[in-house]
MARBA-916561 format. One record per residue: residue number from 1; residue in one letter; chain; x negated, y negated, z of N, C-alpha, C in turn. Coordinates in nm, 4 decimals, always signed. Layout:
N
+-----+-----+-------+----------+----------+----------+----------+----------+----------+----------+----------+----------+
|   n | res | chain |      n_X |      n_Y |      n_Z |     ca_X |     ca_Y |     ca_Z |      c_X |      c_Y |      c_Z |
+-----+-----+-------+----------+----------+----------+----------+----------+----------+----------+----------+----------+
| NUM |   A |     A |        X |        Y |        Z |        X |        Y |        Z |        X |        Y |        Z |
...
+-----+-----+-------+----------+----------+----------+----------+----------+----------+----------+----------+----------+
//
This chain:
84
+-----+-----+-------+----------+----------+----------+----------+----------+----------+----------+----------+----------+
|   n | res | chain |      n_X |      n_Y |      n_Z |     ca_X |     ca_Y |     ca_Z |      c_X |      c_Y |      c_Z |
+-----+-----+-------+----------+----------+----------+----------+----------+----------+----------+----------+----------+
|   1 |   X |     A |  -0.3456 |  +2.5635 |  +4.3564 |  -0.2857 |  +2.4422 |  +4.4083 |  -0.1330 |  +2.4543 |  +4.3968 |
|   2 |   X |     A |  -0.0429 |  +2.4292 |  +4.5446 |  +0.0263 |  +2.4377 |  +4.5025 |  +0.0904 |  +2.3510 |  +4.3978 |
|   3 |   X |     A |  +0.2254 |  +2.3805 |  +4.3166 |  +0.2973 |  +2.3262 |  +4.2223 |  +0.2122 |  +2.2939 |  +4.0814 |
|   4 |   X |     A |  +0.1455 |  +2.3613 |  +4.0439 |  +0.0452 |  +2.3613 |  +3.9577 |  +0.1345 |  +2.4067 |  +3.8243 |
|   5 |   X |     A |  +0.0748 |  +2.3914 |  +3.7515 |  +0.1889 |  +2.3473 |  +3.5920 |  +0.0239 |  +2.4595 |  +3.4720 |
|   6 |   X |     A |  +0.0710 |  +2.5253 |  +3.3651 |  +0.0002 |  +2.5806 |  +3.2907 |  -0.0863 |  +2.6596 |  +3.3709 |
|   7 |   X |     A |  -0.0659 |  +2.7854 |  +3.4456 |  -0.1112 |  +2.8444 |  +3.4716 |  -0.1155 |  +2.9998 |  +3.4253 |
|   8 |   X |     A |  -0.2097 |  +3.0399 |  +3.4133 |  -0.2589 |  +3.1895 |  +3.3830 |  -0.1546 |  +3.2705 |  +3.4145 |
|   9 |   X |     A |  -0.1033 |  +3.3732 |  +3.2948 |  +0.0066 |  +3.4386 |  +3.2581 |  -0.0386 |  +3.5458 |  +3.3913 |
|  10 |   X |     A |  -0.1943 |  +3.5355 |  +3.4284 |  -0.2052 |  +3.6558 |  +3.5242 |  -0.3139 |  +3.5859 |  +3.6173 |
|  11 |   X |     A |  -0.2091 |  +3.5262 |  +3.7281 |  -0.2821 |  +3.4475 |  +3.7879 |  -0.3726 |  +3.5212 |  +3.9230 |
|  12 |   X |     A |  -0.4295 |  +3.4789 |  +4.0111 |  -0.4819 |  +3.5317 |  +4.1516 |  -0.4614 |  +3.4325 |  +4.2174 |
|  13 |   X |     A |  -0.3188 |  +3.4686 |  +4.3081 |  -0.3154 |  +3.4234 |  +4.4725 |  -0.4127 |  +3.4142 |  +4.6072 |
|  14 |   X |     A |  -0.4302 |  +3.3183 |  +4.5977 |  -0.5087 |  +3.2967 |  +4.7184 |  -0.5029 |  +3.2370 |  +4.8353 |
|  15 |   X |     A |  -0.4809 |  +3.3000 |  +4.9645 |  -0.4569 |  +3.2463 |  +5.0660 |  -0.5487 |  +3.2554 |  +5.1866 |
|  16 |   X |     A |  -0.5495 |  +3.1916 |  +5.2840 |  -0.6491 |  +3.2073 |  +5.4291 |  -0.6479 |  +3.3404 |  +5.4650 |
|  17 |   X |     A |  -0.7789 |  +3.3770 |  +5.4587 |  -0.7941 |  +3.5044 |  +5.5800 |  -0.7218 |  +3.4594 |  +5.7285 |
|  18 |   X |     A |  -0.6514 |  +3.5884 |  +5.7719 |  -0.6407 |  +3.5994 |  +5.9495 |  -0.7152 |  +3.7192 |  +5.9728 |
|  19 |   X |     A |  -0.7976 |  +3.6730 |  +6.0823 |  -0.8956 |  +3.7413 |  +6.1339 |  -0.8574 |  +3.8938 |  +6.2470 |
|  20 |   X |     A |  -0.8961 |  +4.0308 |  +6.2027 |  -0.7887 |  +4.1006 |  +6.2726 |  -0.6563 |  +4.1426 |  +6.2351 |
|  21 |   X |     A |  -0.6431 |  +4.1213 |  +6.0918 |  -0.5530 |  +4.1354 |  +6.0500 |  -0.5308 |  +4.2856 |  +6.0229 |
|  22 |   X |     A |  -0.3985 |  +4.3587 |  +5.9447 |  -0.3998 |  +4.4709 |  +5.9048 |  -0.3054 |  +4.5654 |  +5.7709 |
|  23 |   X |     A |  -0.3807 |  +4.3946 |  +5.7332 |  -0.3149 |  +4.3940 |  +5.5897 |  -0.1685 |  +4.2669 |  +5.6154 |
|  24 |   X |     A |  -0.1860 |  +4.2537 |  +5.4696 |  -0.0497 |  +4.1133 |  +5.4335 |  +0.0823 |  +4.1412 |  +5.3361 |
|  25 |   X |     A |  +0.1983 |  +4.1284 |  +5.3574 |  +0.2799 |  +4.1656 |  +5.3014 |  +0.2936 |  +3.9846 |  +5.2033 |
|  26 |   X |     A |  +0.3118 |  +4.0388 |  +5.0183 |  +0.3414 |  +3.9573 |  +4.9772 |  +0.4356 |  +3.8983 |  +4.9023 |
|  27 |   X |     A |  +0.5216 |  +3.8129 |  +4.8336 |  +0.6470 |  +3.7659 |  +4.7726 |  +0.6548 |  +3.6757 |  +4.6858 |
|  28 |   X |     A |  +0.6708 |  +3.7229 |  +4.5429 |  +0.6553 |  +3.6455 |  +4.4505 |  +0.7973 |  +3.6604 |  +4.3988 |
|  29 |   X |     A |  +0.8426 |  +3.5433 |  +4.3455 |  +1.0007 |  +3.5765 |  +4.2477 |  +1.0061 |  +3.4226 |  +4.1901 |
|  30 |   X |     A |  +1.1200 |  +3.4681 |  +4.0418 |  +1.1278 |  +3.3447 |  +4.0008 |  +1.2927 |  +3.2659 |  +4.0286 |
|  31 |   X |     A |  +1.2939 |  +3.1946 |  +4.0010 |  +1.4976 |  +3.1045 |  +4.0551 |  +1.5575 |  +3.1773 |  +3.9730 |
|  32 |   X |     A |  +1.6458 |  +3.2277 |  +4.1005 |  +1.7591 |  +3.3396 |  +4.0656 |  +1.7504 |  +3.4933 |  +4.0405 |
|  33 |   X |     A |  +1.5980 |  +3.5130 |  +4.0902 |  +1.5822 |  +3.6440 |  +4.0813 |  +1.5433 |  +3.7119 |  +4.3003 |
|  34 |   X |     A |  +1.5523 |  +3.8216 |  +4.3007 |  +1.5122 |  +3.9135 |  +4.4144 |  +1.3540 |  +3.9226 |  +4.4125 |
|  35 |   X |     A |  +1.3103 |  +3.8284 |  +4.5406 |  +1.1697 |  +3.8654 |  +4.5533 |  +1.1310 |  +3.9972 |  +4.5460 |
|  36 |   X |     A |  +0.9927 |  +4.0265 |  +4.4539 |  +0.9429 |  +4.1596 |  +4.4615 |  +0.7933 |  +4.1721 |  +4.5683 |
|  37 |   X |     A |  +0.8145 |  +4.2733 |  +4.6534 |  +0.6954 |  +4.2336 |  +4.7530 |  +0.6340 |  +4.3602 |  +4.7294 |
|  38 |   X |     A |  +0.4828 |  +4.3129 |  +4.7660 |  +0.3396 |  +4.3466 |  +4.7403 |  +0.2626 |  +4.4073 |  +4.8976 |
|  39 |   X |     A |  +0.2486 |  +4.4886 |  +4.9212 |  +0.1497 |  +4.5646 |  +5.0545 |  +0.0038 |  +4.5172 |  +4.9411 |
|  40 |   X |     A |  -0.0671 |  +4.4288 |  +5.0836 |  -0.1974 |  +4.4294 |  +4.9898 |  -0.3207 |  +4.4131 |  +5.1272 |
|  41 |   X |     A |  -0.4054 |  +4.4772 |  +5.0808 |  -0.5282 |  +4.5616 |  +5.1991 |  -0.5824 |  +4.4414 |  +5.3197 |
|  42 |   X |     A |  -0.5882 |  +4.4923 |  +5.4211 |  -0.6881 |  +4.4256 |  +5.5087 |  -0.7665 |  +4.3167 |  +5.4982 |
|  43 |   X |     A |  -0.8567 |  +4.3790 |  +5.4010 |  -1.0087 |  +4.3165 |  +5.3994 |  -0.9643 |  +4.2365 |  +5.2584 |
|  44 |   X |     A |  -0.8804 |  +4.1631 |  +5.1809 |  -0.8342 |  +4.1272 |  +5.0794 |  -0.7444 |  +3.9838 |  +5.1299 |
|  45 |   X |     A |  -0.7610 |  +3.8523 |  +5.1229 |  -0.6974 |  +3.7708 |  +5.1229 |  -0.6808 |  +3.7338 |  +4.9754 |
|  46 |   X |     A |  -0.6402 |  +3.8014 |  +4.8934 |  -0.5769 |  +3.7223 |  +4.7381 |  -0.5122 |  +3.8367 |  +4.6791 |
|  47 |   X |     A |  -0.4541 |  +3.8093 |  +4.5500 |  -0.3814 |  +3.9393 |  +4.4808 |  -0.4078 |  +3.8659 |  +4.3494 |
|  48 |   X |     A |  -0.4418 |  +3.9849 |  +4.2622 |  -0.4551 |  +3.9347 |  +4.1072 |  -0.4083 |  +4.0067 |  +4.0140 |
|  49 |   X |     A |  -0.3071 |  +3.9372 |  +3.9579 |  -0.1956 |  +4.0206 |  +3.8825 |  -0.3044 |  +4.1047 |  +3.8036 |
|  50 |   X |     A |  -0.2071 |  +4.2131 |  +3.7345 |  -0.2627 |  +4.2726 |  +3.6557 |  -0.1464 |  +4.2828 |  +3.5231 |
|  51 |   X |     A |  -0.0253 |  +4.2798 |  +3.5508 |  +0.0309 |  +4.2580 |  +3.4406 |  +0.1016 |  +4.1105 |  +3.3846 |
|  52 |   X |     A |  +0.0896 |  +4.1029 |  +3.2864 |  +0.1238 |  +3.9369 |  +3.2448 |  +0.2690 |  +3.8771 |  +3.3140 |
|  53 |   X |     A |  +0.2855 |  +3.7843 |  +3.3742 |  +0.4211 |  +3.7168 |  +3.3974 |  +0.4485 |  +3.6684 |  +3.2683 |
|  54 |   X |     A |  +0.5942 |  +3.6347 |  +3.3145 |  +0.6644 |  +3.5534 |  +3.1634 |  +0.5832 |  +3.4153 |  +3.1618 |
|  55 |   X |     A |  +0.5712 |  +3.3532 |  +3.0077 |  +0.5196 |  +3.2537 |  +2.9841 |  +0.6312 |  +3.1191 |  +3.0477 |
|  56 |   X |     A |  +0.5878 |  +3.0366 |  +3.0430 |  +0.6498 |  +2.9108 |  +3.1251 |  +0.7365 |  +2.8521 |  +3.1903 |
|  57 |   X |     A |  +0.7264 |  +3.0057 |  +3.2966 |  +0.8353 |  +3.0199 |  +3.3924 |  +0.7571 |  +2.9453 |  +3.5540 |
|  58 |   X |     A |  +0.9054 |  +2.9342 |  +3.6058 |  +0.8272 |  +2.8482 |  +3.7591 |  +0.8415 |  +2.9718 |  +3.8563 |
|  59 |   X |     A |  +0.7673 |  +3.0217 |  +3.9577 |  +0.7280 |  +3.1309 |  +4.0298 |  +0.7065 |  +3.0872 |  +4.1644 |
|  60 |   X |     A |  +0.7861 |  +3.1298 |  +4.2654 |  +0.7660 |  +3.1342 |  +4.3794 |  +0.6947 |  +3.2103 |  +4.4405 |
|  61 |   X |     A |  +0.6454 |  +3.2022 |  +4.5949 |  +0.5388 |  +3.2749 |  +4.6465 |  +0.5190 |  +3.2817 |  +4.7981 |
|  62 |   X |     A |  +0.5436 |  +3.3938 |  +4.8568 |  +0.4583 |  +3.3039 |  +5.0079 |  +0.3817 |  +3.4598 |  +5.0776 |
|  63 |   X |     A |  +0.3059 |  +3.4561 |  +5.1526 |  +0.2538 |  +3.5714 |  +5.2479 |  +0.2627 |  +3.6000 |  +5.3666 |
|  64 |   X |     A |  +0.3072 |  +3.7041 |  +5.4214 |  +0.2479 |  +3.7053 |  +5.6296 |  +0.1705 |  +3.7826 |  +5.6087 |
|  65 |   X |     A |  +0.0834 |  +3.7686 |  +5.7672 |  +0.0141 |  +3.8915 |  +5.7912 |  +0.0385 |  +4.0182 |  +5.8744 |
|  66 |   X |     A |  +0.0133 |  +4.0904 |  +5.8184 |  +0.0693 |  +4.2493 |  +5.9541 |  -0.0395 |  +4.2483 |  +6.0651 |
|  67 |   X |     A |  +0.0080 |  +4.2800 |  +6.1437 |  -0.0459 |  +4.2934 |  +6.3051 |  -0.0291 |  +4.3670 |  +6.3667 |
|  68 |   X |     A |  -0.0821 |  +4.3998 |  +6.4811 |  -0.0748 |  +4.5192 |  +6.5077 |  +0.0623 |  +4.5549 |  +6.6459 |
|  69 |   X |     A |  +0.0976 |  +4.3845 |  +6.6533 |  +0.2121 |  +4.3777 |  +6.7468 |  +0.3208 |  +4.3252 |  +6.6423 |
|  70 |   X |     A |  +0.3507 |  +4.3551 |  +6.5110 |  +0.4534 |  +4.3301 |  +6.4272 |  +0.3938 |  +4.2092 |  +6.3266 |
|  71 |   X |     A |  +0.4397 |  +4.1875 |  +6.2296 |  +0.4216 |  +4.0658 |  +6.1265 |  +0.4386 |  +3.9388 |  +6.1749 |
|  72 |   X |     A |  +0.3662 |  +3.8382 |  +6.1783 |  +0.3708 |  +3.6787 |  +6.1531 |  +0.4874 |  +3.6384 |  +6.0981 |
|  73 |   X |     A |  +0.5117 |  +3.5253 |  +6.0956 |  +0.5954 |  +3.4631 |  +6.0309 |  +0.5627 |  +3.4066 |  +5.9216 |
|  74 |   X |     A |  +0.6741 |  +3.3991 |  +5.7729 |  +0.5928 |  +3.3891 |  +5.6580 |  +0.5426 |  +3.2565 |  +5.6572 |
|  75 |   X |     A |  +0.4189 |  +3.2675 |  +5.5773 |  +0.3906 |  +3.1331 |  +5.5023 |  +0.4436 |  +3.0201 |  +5.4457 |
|  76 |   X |     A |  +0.4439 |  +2.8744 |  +5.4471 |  +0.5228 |  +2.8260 |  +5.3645 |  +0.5018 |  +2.8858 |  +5.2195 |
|  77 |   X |     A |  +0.6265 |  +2.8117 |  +5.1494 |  +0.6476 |  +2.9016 |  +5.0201 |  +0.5638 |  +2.7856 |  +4.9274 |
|  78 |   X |     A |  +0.4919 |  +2.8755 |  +4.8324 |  +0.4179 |  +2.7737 |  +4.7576 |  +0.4817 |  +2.8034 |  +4.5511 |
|  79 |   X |     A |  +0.4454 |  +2.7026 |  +4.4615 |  +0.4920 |  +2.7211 |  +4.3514 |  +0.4147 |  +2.7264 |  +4.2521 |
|  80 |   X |     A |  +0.4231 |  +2.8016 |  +4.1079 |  +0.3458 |  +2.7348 |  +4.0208 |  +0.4305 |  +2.8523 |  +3.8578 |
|  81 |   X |     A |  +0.3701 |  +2.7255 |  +3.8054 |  +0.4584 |  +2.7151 |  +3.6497 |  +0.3358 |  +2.7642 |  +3.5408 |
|  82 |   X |     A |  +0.3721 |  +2.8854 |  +3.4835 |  +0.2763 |  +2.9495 |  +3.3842 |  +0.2818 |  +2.9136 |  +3.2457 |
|  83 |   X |     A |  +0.1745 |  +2.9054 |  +3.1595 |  +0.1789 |  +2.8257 |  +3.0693 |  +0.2515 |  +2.9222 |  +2.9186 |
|  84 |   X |     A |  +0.3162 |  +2.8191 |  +2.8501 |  +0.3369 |  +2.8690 |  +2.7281 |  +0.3205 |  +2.9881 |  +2.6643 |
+-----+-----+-------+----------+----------+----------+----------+----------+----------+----------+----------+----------+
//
């Protein structure tokens, strides 16, 4: 959800499948830092960290999808705040 408060130091993003897709480029960062982006597979609409974020920091986010006539336009940007 977005803007969600106490969330999992290692959360999983989840967004809508696009159908036909060929894979989604993704963007997570926190205020005042350089988004770090994510190539993540086809057949995969979510990403699940594997290493811990900082504790009770607020985290930005958004996704497109790749196509085969160039990338979408991104997603709105969604938020959420990891717990303690």
């Amino acid at each position: 959800e977005n803007a969600a408060t106490s969330i999992s130091r290692l959360p999983l993003l989840d967004w809508n499948d696009v159908t036909g897709n060929a894979g989604y480029t993704l963007q997570i960062w926190k205020a005042g830092s350089s988004p770090v982006t994510v190539n993540v597979a086809s057949n995969v609409s979510q990403y699940q960290f594997v290493t811990a974020l900082l504790p009770n920091t607020t985290y930005f986010w958004k996704v497109q999808t790749k196509a085969t006539n160039g990338p979408s336009v991104w997603s709105d940007t969604f938020t959420f705040t990891t717990s303690p």
